[in-house]
PDB file of N, CA, C and O in Angstrom, chain B, residues numbered from 101:
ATOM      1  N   UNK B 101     107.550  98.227  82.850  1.00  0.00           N
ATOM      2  CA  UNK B 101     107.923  96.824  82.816  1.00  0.00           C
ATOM      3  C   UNK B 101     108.735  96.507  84.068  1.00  0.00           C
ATOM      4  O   UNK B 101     109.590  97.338  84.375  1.00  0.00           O
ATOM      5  N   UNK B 102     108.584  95.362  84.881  1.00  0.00           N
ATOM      6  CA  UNK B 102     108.974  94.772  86.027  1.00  0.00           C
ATOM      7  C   UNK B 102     110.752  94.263  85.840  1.00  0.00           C
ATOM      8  O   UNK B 102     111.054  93.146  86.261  1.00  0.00           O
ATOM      9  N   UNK B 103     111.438  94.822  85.436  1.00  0.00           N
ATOM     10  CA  UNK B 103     113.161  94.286  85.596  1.00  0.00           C
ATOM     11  C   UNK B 103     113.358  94.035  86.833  1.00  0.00           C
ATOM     12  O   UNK B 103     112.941  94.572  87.859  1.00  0.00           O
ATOM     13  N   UNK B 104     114.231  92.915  86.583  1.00  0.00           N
ATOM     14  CA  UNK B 104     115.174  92.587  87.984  1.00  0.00           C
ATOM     15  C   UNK B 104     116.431  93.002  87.775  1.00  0.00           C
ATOM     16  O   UNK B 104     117.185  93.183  88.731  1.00  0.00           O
ATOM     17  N   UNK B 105     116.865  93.229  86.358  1.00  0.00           N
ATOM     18  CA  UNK B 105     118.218  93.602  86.267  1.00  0.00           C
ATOM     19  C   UNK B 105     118.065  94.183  85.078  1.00  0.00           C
ATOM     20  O   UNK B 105     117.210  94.074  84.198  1.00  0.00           O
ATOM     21  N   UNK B 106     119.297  94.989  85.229  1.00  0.00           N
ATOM     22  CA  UNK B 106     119.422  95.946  84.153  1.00  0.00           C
ATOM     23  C   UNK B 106     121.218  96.116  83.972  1.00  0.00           C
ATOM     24  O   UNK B 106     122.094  96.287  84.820  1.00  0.00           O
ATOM     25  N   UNK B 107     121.283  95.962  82.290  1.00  0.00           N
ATOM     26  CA  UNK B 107     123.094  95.915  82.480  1.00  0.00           C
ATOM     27  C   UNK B 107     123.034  96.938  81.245  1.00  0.00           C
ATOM     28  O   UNK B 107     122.148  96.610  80.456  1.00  0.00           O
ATOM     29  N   UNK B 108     123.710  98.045  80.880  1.00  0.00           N
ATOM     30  CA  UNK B 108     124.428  98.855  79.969  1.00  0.00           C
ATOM     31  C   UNK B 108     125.638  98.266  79.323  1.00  0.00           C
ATOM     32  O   UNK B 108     126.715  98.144  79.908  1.00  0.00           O
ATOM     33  N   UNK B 109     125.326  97.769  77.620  1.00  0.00           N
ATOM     34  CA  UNK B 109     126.262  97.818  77.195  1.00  0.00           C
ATOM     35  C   UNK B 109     126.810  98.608  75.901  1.00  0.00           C
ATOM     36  O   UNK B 109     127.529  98.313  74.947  1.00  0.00           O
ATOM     37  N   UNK B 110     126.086  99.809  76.354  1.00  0.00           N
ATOM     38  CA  UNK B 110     126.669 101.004  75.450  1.00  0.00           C
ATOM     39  C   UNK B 110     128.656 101.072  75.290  1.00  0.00           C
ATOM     40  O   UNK B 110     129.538 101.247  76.131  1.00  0.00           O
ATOM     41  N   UNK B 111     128.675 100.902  74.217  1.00  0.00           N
ATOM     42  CA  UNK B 111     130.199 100.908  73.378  1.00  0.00           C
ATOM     43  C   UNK B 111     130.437  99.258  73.153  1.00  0.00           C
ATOM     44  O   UNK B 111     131.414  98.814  72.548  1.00  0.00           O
ATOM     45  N   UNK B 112     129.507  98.525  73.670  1.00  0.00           N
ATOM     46  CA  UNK B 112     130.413  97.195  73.368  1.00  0.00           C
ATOM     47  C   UNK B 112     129.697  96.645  71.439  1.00  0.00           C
ATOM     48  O   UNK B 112     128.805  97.283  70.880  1.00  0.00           O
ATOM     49  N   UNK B 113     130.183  95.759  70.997  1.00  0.00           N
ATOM     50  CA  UNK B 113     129.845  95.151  70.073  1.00  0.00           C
ATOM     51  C   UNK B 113     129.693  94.134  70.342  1.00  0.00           C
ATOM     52  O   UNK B 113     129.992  93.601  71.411  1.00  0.00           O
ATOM     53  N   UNK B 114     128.827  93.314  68.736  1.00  0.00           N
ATOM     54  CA  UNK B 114     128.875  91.319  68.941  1.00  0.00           C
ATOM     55  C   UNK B 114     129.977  90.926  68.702  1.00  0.00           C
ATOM     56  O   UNK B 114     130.725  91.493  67.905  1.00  0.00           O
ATOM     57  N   UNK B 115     130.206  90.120  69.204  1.00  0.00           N
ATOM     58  CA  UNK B 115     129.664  89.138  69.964  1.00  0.00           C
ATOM     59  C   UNK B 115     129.430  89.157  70.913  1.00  0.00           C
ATOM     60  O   UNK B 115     128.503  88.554  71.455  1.00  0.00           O
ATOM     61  N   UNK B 116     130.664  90.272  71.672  1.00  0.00           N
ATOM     62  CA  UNK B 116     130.612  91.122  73.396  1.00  0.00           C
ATOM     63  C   UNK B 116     129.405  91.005  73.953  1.00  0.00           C
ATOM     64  O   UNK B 116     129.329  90.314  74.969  1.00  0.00           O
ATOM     65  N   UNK B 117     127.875  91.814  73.286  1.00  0.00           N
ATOM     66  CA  UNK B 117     126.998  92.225  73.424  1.00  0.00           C
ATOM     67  C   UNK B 117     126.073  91.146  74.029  1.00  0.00           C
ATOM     68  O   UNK B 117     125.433  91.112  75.080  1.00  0.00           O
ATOM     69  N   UNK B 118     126.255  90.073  72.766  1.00  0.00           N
ATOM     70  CA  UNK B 118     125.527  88.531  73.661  1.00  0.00           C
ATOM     71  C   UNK B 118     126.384  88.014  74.556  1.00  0.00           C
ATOM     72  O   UNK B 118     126.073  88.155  75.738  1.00  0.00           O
ATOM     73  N   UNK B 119     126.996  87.668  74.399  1.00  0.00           N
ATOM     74  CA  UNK B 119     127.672  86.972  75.525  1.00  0.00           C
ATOM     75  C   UNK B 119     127.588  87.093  76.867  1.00  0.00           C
ATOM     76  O   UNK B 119     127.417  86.194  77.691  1.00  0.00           O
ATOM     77  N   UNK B 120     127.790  88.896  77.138  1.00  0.00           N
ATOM     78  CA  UNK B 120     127.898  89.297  78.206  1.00  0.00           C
ATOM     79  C   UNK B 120     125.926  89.516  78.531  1.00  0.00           C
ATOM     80  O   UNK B 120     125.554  89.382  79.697  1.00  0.00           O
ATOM     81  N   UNK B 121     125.235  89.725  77.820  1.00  0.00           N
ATOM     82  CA  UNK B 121     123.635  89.439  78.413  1.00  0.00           C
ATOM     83  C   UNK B 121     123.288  88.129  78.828  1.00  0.00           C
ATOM     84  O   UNK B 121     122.636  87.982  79.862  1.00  0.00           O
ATOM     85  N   UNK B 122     123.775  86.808  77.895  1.00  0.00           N
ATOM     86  CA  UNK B 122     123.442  85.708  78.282  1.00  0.00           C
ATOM     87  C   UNK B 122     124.292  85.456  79.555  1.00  0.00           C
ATOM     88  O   UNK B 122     123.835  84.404  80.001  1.00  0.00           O
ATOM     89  N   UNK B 123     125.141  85.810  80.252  1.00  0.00           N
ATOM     90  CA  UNK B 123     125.618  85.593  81.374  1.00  0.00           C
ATOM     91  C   UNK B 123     125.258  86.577  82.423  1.00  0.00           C
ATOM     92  O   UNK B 123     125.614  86.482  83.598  1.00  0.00           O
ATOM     93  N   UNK B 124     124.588  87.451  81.967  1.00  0.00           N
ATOM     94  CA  UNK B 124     123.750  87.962  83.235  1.00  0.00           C
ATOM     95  C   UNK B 124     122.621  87.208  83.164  1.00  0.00           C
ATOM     96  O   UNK B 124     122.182  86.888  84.268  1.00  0.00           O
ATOM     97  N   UNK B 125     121.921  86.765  82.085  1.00  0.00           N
ATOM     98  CA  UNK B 125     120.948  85.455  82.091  1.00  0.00           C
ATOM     99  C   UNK B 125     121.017  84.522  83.127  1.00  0.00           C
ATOM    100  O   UNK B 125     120.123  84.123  83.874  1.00  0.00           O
ATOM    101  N   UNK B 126     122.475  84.161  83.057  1.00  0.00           N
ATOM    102  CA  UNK B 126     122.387  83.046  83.785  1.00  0.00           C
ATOM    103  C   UNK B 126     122.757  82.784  85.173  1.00  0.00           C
ATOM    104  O   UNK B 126     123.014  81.696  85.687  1.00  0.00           O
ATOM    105  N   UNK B 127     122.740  84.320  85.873  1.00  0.00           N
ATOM    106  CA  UNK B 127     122.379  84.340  87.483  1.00  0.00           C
ATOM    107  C   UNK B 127     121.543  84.741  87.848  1.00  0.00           C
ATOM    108  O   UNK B 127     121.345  84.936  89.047  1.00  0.00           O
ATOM    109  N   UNK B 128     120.652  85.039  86.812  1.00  0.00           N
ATOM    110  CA  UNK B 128     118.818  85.309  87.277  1.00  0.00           C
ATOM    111  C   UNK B 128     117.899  83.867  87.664  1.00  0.00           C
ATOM    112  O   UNK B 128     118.508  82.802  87.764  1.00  0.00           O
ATOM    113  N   UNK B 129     116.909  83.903  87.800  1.00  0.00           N
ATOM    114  CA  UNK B 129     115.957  82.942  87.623  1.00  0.00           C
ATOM    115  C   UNK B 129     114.903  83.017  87.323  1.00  0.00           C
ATOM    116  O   UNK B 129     114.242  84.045  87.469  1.00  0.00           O
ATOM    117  N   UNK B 130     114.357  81.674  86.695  1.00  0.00           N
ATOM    118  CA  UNK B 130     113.614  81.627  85.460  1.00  0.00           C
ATOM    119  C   UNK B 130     112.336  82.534  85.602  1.00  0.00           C
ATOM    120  O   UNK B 130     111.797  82.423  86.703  1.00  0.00           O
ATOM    121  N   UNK B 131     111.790  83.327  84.806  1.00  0.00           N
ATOM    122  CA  UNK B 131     110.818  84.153  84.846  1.00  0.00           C
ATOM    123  C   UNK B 131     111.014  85.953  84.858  1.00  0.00           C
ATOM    124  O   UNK B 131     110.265  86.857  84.489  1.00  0.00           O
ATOM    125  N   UNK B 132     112.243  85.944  85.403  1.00  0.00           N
ATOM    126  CA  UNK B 132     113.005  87.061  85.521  1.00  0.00           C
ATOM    127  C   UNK B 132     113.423  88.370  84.348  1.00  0.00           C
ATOM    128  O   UNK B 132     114.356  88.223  83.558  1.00  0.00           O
ATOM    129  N   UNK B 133     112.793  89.305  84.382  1.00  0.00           N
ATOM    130  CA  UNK B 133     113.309  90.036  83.341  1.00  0.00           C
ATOM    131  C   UNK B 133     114.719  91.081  83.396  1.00  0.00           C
ATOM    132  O   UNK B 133     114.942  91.908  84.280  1.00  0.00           O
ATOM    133  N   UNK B 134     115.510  90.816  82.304  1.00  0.00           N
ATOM    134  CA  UNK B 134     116.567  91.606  82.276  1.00  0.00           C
ATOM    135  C   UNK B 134     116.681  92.622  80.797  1.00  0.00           C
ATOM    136  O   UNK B 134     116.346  92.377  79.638  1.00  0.00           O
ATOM    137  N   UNK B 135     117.370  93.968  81.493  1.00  0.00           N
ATOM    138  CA  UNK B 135     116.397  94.929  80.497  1.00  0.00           C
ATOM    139  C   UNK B 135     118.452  95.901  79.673  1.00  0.00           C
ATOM    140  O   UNK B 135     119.247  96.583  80.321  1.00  0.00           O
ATOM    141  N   UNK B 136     118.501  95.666  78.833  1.00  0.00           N
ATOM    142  CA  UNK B 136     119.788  95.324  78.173  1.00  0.00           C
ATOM    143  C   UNK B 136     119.986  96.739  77.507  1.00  0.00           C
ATOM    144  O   UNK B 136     119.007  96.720  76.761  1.00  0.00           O
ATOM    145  N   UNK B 137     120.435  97.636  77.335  1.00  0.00           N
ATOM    146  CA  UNK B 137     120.983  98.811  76.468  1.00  0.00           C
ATOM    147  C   UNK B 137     122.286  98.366  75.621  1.00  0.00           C
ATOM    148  O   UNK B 137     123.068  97.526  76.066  1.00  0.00           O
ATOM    149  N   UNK B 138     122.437  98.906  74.537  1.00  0.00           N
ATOM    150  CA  UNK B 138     123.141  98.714  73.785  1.00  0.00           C
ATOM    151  C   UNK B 138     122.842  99.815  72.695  1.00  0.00           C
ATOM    152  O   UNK B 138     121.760 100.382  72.545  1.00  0.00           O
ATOM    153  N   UNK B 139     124.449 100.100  71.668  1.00  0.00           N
ATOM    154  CA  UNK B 139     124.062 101.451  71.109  1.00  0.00           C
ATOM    155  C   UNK B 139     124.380 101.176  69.884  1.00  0.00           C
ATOM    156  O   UNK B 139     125.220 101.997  69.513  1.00  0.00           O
ATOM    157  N   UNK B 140     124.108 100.371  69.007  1.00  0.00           N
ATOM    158  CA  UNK B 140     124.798  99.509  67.547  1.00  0.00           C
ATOM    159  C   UNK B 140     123.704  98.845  67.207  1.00  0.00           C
ATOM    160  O   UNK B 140     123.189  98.066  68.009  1.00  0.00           O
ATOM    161  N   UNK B 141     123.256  99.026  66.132  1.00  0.00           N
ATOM    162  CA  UNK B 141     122.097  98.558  65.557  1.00  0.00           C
ATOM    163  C   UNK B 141     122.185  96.883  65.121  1.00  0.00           C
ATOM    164  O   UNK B 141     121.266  96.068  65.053  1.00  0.00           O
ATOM    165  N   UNK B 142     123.861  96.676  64.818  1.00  0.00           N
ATOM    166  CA  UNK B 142     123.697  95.166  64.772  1.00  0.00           C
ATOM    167  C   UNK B 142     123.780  94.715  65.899  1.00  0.00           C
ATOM    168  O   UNK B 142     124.050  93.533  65.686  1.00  0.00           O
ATOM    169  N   UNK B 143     123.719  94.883  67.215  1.00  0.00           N
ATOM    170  CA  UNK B 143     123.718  94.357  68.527  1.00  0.00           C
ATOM    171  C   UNK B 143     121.830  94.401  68.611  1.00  0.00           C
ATOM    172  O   UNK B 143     121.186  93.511  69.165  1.00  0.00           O
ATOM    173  N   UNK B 144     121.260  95.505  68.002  1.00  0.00           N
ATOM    174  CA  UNK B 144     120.027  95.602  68.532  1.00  0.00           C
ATOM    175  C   UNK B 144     118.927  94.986  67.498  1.00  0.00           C
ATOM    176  O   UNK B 144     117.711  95.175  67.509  1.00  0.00           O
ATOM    177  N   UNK B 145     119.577  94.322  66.749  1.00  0.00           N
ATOM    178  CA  UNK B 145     119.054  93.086  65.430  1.00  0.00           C
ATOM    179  C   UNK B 145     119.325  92.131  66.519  1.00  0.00           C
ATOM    180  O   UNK B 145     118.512  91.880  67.408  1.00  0.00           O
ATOM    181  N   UNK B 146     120.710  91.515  66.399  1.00  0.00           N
ATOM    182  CA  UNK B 146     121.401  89.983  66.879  1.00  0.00           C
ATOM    183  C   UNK B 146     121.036  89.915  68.270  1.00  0.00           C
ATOM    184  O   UNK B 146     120.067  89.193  68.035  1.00  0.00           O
ATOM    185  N   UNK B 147     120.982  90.080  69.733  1.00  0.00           N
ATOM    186  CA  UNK B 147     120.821  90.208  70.633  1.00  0.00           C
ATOM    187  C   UNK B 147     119.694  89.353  71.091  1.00  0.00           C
ATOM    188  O   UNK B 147     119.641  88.390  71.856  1.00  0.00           O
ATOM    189  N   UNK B 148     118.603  90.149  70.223  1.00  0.00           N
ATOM    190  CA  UNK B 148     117.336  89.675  71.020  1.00  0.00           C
ATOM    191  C   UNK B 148     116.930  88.071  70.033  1.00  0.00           C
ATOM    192  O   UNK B 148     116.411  87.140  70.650  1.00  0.00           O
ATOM    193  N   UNK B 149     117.163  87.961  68.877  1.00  0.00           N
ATOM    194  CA  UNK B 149     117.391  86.677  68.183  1.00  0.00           C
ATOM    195  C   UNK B 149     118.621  85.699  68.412  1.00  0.00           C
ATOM    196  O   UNK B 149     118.740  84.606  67.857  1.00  0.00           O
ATOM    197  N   UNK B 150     119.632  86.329  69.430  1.00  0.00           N
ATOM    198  CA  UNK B 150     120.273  85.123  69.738  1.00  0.00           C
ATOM    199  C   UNK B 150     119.865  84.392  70.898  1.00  0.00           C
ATOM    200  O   UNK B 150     120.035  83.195  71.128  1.00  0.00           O
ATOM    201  N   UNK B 151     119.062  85.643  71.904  1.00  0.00           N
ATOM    202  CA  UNK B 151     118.665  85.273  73.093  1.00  0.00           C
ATOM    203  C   UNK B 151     117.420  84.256  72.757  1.00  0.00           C
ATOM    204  O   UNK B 151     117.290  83.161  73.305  1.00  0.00           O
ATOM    205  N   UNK B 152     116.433  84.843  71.670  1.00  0.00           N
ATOM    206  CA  UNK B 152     115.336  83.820  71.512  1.00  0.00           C
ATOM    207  C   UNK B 152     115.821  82.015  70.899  1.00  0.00           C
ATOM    208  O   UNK B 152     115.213  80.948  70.994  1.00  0.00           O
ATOM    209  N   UNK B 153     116.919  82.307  70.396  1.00  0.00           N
ATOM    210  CA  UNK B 153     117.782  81.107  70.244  1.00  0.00           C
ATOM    211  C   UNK B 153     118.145  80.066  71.261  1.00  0.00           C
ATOM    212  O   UNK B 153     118.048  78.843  71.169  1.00  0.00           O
ATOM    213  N   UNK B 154     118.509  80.680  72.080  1.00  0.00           N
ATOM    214  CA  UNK B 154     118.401  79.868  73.304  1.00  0.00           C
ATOM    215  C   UNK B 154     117.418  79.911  74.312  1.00  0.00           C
ATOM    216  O   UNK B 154     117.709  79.448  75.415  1.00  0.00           O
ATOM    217  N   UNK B 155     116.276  80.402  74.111  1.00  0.00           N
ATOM    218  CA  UNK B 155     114.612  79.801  74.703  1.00  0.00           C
ATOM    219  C   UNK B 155     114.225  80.824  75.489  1.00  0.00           C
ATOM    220  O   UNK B 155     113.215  80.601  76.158  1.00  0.00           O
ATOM    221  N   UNK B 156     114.921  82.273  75.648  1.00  0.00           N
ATOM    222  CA  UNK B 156     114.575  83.334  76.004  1.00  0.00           C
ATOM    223  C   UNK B 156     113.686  83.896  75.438  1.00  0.00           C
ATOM    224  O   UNK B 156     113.577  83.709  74.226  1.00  0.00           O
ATOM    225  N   UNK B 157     112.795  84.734  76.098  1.00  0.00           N
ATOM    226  CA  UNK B 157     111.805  85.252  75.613  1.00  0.00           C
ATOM    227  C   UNK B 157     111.828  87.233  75.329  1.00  0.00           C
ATOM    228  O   UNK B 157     111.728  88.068  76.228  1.00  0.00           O
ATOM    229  N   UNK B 158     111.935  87.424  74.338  1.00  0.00           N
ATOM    230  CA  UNK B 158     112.008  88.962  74.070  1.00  0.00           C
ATOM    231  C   UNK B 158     110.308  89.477  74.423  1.00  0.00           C
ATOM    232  O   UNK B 158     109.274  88.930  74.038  1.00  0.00           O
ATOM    233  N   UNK B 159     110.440  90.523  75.153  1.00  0.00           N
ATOM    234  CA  UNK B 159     109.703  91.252  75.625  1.00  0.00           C
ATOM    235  C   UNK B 159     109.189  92.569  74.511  1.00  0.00           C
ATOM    236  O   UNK B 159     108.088  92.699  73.978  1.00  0.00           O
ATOM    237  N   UNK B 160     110.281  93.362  74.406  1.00  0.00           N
ATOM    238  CA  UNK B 160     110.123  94.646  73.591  1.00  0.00           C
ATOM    239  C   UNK B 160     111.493  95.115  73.412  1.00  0.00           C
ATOM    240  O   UNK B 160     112.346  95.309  74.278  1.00  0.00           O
ATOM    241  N   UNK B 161     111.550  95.233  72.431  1.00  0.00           N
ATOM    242  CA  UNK B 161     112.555  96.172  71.768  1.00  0.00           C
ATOM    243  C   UNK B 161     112.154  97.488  71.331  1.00  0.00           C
ATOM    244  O   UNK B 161     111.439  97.794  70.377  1.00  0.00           O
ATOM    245  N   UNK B 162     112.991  98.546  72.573  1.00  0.00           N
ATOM    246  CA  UNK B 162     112.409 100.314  72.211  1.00  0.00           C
ATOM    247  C   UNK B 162     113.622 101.051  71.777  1.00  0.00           C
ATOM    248  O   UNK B 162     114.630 101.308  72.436  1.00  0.00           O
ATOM    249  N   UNK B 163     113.350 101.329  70.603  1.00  0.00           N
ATOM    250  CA  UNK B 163     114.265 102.557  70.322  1.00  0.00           C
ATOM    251  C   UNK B 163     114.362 103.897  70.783  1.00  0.00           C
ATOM    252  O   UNK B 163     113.528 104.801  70.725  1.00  0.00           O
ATOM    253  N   UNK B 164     115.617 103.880  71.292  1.00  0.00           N
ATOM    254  CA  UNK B 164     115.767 105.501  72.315  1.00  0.00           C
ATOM    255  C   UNK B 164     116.272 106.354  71.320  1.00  0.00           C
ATOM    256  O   UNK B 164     116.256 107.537  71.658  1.00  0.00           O
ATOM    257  N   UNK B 165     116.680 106.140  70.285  1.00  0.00           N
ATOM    258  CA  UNK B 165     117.034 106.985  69.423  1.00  0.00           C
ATOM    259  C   UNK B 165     119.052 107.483  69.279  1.00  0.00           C
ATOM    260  O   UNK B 165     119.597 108.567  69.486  1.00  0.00           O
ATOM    261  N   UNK B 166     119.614 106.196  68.869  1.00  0.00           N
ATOM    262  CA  UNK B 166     120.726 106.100  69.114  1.00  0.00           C
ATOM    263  C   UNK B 166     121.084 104.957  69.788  1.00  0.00           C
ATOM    264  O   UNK B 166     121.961 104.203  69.367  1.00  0.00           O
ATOM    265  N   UNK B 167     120.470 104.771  70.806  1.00  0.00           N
ATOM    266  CA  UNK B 167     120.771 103.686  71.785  1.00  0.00           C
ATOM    267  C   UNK B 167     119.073 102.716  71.619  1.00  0.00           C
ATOM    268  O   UNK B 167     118.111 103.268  71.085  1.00  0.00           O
ATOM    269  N   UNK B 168     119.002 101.543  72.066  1.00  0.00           N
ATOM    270  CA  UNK B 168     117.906 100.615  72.441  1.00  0.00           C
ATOM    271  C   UNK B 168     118.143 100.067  73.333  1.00  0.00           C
ATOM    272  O   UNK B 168     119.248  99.859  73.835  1.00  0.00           O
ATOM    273  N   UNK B 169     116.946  99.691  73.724  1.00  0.00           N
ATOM    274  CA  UNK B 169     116.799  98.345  75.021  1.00  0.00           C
ATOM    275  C   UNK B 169     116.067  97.337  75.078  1.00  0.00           C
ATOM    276  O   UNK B 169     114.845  97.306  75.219  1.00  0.00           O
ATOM    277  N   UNK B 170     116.770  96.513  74.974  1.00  0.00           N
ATOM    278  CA  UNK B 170     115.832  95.348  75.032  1.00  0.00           C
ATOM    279  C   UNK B 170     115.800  94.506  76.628  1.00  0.00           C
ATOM    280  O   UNK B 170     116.574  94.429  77.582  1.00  0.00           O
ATOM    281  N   UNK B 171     114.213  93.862  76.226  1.00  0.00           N
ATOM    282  CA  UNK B 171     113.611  93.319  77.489  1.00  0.00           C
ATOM    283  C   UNK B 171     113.514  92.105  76.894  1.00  0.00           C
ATOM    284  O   UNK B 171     112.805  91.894  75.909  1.00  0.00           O
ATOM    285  N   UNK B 172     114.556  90.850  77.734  1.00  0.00           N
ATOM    286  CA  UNK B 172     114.150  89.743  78.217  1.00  0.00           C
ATOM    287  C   UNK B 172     113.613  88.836  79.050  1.00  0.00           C
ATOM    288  O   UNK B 172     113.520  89.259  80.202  1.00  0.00           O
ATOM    289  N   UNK B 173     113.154  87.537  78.850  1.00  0.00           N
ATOM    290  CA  UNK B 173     112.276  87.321  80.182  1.00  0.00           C
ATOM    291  C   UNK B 173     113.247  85.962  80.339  1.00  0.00           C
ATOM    292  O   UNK B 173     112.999  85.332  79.311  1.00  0.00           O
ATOM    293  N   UNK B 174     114.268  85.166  81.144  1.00  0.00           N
ATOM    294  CA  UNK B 174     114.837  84.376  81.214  1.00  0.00           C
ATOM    295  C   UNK B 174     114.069  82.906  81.405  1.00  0.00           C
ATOM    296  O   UNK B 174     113.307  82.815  82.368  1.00  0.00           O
ATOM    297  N   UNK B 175     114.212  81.924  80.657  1.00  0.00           N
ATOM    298  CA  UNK B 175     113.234  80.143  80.161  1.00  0.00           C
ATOM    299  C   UNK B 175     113.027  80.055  81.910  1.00  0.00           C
ATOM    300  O   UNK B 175     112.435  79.101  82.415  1.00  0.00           O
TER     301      UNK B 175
END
């Protein structure tokens, strides 16, 4: 998969988790994929449904086994 960015937020929690993806969101441009780690299963539920909340597009969600990553594509 084609990322332009990639941010680790292994140890953080939600709300942390969105917040800090939707603001790497929002120095990309539109079309752009950003590819998100996180190690908390309610970050790797909420994340990609808060992002589709605000008109982002989820790509794939892969389980690494402990940790996930999700791929967004920014509106």
């Amino acid at each position: 998969m084609n990322t332009h960015k990639d941010i680790d937020l292994s140890g953080d929690v939600c709300p942390y988790t969105f917040v800090k993806s939707k603001l790497a969101l929002e120095t990309m441009e539109s079309g752009q994929v950003l590819s998100i780690i996180v190690d908390n299963g309610e970050s790797a539920a909420n994340v990609p449904r808060s992002l589709e909340l605000e008109q982002h597009e989820v790509l794939d969600l892969k389980d690494l086994g402990g940790s996930w990553q999700i791929f967004v594509r920014k509106n």
